[in-house]
C-alpha atoms as one frame of an Amber mdcrd trajectory, in Angstrom:
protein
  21.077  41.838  21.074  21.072  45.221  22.752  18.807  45.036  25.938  17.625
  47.942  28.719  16.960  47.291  31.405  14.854  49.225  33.968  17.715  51.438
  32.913  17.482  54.960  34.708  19.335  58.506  33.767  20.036  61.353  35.894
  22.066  64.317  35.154  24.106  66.432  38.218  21.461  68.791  39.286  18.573
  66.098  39.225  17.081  66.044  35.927  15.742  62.606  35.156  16.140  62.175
  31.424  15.241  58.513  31.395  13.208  56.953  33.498  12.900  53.106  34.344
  13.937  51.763  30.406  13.006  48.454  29.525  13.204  47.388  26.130  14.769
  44.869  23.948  16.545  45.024  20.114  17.267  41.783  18.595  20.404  41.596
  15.694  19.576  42.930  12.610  16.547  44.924  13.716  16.066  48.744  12.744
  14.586  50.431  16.094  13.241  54.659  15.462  13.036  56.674  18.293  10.351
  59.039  17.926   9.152  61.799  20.480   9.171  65.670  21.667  12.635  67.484
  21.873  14.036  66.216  26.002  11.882  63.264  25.650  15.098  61.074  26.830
  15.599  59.507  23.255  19.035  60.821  22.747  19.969  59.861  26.415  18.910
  56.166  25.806  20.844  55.996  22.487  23.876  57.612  24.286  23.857  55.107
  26.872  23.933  52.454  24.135  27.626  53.151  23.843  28.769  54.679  26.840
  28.739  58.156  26.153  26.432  58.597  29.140  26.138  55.306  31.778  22.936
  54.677  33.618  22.548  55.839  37.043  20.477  52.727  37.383  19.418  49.484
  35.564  21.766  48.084  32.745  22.674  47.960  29.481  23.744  44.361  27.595
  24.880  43.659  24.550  24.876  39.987  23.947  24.425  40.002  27.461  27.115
  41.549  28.885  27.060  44.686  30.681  28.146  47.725  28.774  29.488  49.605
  31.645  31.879  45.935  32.315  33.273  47.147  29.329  35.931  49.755  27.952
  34.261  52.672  26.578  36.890  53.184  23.962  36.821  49.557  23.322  33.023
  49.357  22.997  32.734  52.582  20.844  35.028  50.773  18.149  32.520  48.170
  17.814  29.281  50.625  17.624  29.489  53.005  14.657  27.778  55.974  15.408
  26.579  59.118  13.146  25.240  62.325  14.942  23.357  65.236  13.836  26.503
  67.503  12.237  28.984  65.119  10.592  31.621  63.927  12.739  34.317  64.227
   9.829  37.949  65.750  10.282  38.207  68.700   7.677  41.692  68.454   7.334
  41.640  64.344   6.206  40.472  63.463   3.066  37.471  60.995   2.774  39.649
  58.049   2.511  41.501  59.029   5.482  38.126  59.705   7.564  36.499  56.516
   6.755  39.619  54.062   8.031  40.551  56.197  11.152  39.351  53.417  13.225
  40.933  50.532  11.203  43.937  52.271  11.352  43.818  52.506  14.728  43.704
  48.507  14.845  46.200  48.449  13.090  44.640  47.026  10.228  46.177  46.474
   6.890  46.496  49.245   4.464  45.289  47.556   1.528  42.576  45.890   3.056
  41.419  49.722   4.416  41.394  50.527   1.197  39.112  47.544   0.172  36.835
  48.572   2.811  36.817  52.208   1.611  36.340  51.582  -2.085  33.503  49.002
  -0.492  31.337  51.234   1.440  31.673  54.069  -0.718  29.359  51.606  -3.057
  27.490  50.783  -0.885  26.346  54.444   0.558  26.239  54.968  -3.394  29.395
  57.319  -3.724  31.804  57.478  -6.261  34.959  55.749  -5.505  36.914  58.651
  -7.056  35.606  60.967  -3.982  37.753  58.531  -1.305  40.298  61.354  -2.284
  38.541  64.238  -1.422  38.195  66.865   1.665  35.013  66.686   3.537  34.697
  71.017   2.019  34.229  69.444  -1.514  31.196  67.569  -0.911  27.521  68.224
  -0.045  26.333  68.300   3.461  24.357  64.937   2.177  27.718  63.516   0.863
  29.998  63.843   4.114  26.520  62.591   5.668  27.074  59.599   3.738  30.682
  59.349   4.247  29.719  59.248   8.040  27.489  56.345   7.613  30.672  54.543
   5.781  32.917  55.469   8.880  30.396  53.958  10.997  30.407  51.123   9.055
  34.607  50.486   8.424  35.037  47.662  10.763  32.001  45.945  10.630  30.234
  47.054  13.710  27.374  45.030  15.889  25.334  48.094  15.661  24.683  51.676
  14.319  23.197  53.933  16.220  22.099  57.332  14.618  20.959  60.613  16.706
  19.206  62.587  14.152  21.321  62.299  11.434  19.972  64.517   9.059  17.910
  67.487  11.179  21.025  69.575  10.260  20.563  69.026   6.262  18.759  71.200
   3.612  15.269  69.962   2.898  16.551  68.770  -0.620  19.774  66.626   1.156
  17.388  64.474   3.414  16.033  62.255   0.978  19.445  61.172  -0.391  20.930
  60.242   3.581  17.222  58.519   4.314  17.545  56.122   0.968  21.056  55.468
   2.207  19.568  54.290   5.725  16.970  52.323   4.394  19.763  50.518   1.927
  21.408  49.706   5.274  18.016  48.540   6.649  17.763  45.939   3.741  20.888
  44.376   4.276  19.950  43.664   8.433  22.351  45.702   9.781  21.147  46.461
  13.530  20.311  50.220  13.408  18.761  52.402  16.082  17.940  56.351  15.102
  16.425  58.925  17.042  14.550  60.751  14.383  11.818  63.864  13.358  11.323
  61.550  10.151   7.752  60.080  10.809   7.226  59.115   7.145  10.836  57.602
   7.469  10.261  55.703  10.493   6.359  54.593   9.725   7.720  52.897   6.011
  11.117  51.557   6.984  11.478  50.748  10.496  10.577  47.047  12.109   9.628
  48.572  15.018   9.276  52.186  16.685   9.452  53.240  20.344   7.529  56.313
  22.065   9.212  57.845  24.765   7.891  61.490  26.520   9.142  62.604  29.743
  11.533  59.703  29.821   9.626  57.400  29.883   9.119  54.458  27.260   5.687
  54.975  26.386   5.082  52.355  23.796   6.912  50.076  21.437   5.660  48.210
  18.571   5.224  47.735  14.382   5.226  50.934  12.760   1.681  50.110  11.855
   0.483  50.071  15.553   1.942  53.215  16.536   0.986  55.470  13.785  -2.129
  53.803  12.954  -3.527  52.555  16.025  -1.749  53.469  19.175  -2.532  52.190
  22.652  -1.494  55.075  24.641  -3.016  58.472  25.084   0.348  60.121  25.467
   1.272  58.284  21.811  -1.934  59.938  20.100  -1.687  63.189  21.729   2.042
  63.557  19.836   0.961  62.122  16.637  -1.734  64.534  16.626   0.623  67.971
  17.908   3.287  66.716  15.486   1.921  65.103  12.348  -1.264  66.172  12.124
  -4.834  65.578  13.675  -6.523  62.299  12.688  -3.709  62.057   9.500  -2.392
  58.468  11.038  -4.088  58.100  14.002  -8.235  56.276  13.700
């Protein structure tokens, strides 16, 4: 269970990117992030695994403080895939995917049963484990991102907008991969542009604008009937007057 609370962000200089964060994700739940660019839904998914701390409030997983832990420690137990793939050119996709078991000193044939395992099940040919990131599609080393993530069994995946820096045609292929994940109950939070995405896959999705959490709930109370005026005034700008909202 990942919980916020009244978790606050401020950045040297005094910009507030999150403002007084309470919220709760229970294990196994996929949470989307939806609103404006600077809305503070990058910040709060940052936070998740240390990359930023809170300047007030906490963070718990299974209710124990994030910043109690250590941040390299934590970040090998949260995969995480950002916008532009985080894979090492130079490495081949076998080599990418096990950096982290490696690093545990795992052994070598069992990283390679995790490999030729999550290449299945991000629906990649086992063959391309030996590879260069340069010889796939930006969709592919997407994919092979979400297996990295994935390599030593993580409580959580977060996901900051992991395909706004795909072609139109590639998005499809990372979002089916995502929602495969969804299916099996692996805990996944993504910030995402992907309101289609979000409104048929995710158990719940949370509104933020000017840092603030706005509203939370079913994907079929936020798009179709949302309590807030700040919530319909974005579906409206960004989707489309009246298309989801009565």
């Amino acid at each position: 269970m990942i919980e916020f609370k009244n978790v606050e962000k401020v950045y040297p200089g005094g910009t507030t990117a999150v403002k007084d964060a309470s919220l709760t994700i229970d294990d196994g739940e996929f949470v989307c992030f939806i609103g404006t660019s600077g809305s503070g839904k990058t910040t709060a998914l940052r936070m998740i695994n240390r990359m930023h701390d809170p300047s007030g409030g906490e963070i718990l997983i299974d209710g124990e403080a994030t910043t109690s832990k250590d941040p390299v420690e934590l970040r090998r137990g949260i995969g995480y895939v950002i916008q532009q793939t985080g894979l090492m050119p130079h490495m081949t996709v076998y080599d990418n995917i096990v950096t982290v078991p490696r690093l545990l000193k795992w052994d070598e044939k069992k990283n390679r049963d995790i490999a030729e395992r999550l290449m299945n099940r991000v629906e990649l040919p086992v063959e391309y484990l030996d590879r260069y990131p340069s010889e796939l599609s930006g969709g592919q080393q997407q994919r092979v991102s979400i297996a990295q993530a994935l390599a030593v069994q993580p409580k959580a995946i977060l996901l900051d907008e992991p395909t706004s820096a795909l072609d139109t045609e590639l998005v499809n292929e990372v979002l089916e991969t995502i929602e495969h994940l969804a299916k099996g109950r692996t805990t996944l939070v993504i910030v995402t542009h992907e309101m289609n995405f979000a409104r048929k896959v995710a158990d719940r999705v949370v509104f933020m604008n000017d840092g603030v959490v706005v509203e939370s709930g079913r994907p079929d109370e936020i798009f179709t009937n949302p309590k807030e005026e700040r919530t319909k005034q974005f579906l409206k700008e960004y989707i489309g007057a009246n298309k989801y909202v009565i």
